[in-house]
N, C-alpha and C positions, 0 to 999 in steps of 0.2 A: 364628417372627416373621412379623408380618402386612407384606405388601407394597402399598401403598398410593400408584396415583402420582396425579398432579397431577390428571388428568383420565380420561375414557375415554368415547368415544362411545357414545352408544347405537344399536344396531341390534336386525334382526328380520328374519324372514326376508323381507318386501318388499324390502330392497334387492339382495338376492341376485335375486329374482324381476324386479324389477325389471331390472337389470343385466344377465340373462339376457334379459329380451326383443328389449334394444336387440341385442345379440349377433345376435340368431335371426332380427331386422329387417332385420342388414345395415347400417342405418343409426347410424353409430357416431360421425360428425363431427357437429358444431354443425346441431341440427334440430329435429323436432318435439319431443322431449322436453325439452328445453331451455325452447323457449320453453311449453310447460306449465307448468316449473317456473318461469320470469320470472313468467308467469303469477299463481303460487299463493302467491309470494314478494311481488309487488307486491299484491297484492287482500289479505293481512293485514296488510301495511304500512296500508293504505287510501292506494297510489299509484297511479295510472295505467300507471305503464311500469316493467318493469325488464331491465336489457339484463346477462346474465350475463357473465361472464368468469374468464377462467383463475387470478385472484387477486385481493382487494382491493387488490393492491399494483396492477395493472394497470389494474382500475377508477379507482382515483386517478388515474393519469396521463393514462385516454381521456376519463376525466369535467375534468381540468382541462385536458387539449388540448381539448376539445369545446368549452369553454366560452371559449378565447381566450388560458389562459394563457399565458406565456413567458417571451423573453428580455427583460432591458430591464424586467421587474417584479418586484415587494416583494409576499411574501406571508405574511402574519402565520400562525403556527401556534406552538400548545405546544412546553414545552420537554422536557415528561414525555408520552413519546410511545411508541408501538413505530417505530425509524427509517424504518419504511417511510414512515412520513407524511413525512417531508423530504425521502427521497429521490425521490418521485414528482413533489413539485415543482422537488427540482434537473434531475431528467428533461427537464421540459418548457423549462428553459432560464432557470426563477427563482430569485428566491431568499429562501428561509425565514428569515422574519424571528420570532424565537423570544419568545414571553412563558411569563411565570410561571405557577405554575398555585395551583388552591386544596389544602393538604393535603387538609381533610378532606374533599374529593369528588374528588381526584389530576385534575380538572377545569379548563382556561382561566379564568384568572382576568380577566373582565371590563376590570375596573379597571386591570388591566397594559394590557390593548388600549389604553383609552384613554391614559394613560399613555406607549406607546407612538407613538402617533399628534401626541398636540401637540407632544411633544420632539425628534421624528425628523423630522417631515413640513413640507413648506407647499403651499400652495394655490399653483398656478399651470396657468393655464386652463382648470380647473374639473376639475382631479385634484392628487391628494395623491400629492407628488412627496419624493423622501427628500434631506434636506439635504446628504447626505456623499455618496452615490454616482450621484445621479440619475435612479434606479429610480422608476417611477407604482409607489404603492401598487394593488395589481389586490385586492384581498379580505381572506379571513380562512380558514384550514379551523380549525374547531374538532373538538376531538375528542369523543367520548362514551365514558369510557374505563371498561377491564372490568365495561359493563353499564348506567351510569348514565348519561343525558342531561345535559350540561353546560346552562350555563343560558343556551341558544339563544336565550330572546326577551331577552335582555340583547346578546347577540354581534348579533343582526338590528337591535337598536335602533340599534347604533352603524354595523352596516352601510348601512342604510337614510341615517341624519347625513350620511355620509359620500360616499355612493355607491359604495358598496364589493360583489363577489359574495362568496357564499361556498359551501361545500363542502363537505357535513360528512361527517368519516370516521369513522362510525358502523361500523368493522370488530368490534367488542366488542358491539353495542346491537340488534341483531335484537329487537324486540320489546318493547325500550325506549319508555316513555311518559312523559311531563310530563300529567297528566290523565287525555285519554282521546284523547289525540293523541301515535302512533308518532311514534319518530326517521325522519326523511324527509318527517313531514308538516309541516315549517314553514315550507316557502316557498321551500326548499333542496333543489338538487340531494344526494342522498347516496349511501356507497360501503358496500355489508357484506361480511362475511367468511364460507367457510367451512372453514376450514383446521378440520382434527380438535378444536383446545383452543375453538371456536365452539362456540353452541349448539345448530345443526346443522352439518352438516361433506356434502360433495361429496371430502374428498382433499385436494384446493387448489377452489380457487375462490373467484367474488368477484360482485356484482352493483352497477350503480348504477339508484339508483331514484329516477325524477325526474315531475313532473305536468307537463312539457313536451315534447308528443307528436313536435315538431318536431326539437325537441334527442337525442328518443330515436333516431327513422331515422339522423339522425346519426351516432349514437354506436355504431349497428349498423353501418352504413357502414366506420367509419373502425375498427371493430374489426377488420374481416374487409379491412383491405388499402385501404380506399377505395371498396369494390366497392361498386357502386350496386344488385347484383342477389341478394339474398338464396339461398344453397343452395337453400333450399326452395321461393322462387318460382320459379328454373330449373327444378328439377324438374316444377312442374307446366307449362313451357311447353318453349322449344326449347332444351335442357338441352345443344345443340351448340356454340351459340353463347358467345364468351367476352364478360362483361360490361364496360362502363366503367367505369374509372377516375378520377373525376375530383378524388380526394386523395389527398395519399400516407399512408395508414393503417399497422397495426399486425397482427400475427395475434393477438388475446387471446381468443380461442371457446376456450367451456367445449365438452367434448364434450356426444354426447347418451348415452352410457352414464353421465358424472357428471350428466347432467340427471336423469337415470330414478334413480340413486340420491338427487337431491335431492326427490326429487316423494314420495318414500317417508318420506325425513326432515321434510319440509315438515308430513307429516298428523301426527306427536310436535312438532312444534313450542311448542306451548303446554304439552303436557303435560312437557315435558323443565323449560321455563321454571318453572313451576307449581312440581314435586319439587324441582328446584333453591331455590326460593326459599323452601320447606320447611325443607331443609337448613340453607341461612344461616341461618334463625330458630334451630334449633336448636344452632346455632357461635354465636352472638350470645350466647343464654340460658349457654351453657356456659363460655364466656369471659369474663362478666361474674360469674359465680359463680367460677371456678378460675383465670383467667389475665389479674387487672389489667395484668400489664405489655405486655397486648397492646390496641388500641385500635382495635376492629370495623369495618367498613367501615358510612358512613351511608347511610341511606335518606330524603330530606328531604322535606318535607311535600309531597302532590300529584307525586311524583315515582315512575316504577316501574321499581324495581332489576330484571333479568336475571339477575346474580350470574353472568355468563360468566365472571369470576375471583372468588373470594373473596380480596379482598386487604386486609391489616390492616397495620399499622404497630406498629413496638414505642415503647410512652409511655418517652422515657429518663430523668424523673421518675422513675418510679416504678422503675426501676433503679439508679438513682444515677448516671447517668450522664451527663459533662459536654459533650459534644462530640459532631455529626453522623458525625465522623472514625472516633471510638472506639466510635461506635453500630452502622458500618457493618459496623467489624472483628467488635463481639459479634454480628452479627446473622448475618457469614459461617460464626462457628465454629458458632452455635447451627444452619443450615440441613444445615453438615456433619454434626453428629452426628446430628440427626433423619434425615439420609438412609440412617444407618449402623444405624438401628432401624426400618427399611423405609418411612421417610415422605417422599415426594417434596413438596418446596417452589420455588420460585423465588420470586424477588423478582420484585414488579408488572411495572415495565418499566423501559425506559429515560431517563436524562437526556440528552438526545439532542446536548447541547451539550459531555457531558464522554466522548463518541466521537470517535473517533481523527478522522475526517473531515473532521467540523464543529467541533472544537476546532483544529485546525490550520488549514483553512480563514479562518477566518472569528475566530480568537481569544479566544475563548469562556475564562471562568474558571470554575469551580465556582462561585465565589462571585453570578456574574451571576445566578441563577435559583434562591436561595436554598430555597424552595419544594420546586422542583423534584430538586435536590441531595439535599433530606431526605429525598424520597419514591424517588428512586435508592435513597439506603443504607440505609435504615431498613422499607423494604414488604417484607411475608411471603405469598406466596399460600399458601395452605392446598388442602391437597385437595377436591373437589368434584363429583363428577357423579354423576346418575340413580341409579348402581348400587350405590352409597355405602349400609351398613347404618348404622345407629344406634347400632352398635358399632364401626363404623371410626372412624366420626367419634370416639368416647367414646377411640378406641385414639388418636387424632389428637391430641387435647387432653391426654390421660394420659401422652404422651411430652414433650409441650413441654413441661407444668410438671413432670415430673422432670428433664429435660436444665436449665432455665433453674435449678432449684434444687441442681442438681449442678454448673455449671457455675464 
């Protein structure tokens, strides 16, 4: 039996050589390597800055302390999320105010923003304040989820109306375009991921990459504690001396042994993305010939998939099936027996309002983000990376439609 999981990174021998230099340098905390790889990370972006850190979850929080967020604000984000995205804004002392998203792109659905905004808000002295609790509306994060650009100049349209910031946690979208314009180039600070199931991977880690150079010293600053004085600029002066403080900061430094492994991942960048989106063509053709009752993930005009997850939904049409409820249960037995014929799946992500947390919190029903609810119980990732034969994938498909027709 073929064993087949969800993901697996790719490597070569660079990051071991890599990894060995930093070792052999000494230099193993947050330093040169690092900022090479902000470096290599930002300039395919087509961004000016990118300031690395220990997680995108930590990116979220420096990049929304950085920018002002807090206590005392409303801040609108998806409800179909990985929960890191809410919890970085309850971090900073806000609070996540959840919209619906679109099934077929598991995307923020525009229209819910608005939506949300004339029923919840009013103007008074020239901020949108929340009727019930009295929180200033501070923004928007949208997400760009498992690889796909949400439709940002629709989310900027309304932040721009409004006067609203926003934030986009682009942790799935390295590489992600609308055009011939990366996620991070639209006018928005943003946060990426490289945790192993990314399309590069550091281990953990995280970068935000912003074209505000001012914002960026910043956000180096208040990464490293507040410290006004970079490692590397001590180094080259009186490295006795301890520097100012003049915030109270975070420790989120990536080291420079995972910088020297990203600088290695960085040069497969495009070619990981490329094979990858190979693949999906070939899950798409295959799916569409053997397995109607699964419902591809889209690619929308002028937009450029990543395919960081390949994640599908099951049509319960074409099942006979009446109910989100009973879609969620066939959808649990069918991922257990595929796992018991060596195929690893998970569901997309989270409904992040129907977690223990933020359903108790804050009261949240299934029913509020109906959307969001289906794409909970009903999303399939399928297996996917670089090392994937053409017969795994074939072995992938040949298991689901016997288990779905055995079932």
């Amino acid at each position: 039996m073929r064993k087949i999981p969800v993901t697996r990174p790719y490597f070569d021998a660079e990051e071991l050589d890599q990894i060995k230099a930093s070792l052999d340098s000494g230099w193993v905390a947050n330093g040169p390597r690092c900022a090479e790889f902000e470096k290599k990370i930002a300039e395919h972006e087509g961004i000016k800055e990118g300031v690395a850190t220990t997680s995108c979850t930590t990116a979220l929080h420096l990049a929304m302390t950085g920018e002002g967020m807090g206590a005392g604000m409303d801040v609108i984000v998806p409800a179909f999320t990985f929960v890191a995205t809410e919890n970085a804004i309850v971090e900073t002392g806000a609070t996540p105010v959840m919209a619906d998203i679109l099934e077929e792109t598991f995307n923020i659905d525009a229209e819910k923003v608005k939506g949300i905004i004339s029923d919840h808000y009013i103007e008074k002295d020239g901020r949108l304040v929340n009727r019930k609790n009295g929180n200033v509306l501070w923004g928007i994060v949208p997400v760009h989820e498992f690889g796909l650009c949400c439709d940002i100049y629709a989310i900027n349209a309304i932040a721009e109306e409004y006067g609203l910031r926003i934030i986009e946690d682009a942790a799935c979208a390295l590489g992600a375009m609308i055009g011939e314009k990366h996620q991070g180039g639209f006018g928005n600070t943003s946060c990426v991921s490289f945790h192993p199931r990314k399309s590069i991977t550091t281990g953990e880690g995280g970068m935000i990459l912003t074209d505000n150079e001012a914002l960026a010293v910043k956000l180096r600053e208040l990464r490293s504690h507040g410290n006004s004085v970079s490692a590397a600029d001590r180094d080259r002066g009186k490295g006795f001396l301890l520097p100012e403080f003049n915030d109270a900061g975070f420790n989120y430094r990536m080291t420079d042994i995972q910088g020297g492994m990203g600088i290695a991942q960085a040069k497969k960048l495009d070619f990981i993305i490329e094979t990858k989106r190979e693949k999906a063509q070939y899950y798409n053709k295959r799916i569409s010939e053997k397995l109607p009752e699964l419902i591809f993930p889209v690619e929308p005009e002028g937009y450029f998939h990543t395919y960081q997850s390949y994640v599908c939904m099951l049509d319960l049409g074409k099942l006979g099936i009446d109910s989100v409820e009973e879609g969620g249960e066939y959808r649990n037995r069918l991922l257990a027996l595929l796992e018991k014929r060596g195929v690893a799946t998970r569901q997309g992500t989270h409904a992040v309002h129907t977690l223990g947390y933020y359903k108790n919190k804050y009261g949240y029903k299934p029913e509020d983000f109906p959307h969001a609810y289906a794409c909970d119980r009903l999303s399939i990732t399928l297996p996917l990376y670089v090392q994937m034969t053409d017969e795994d994938q074939q072995y992938v498909i040949d298991q689901i439609r016997d288990v779905i027709d055995n079932m």
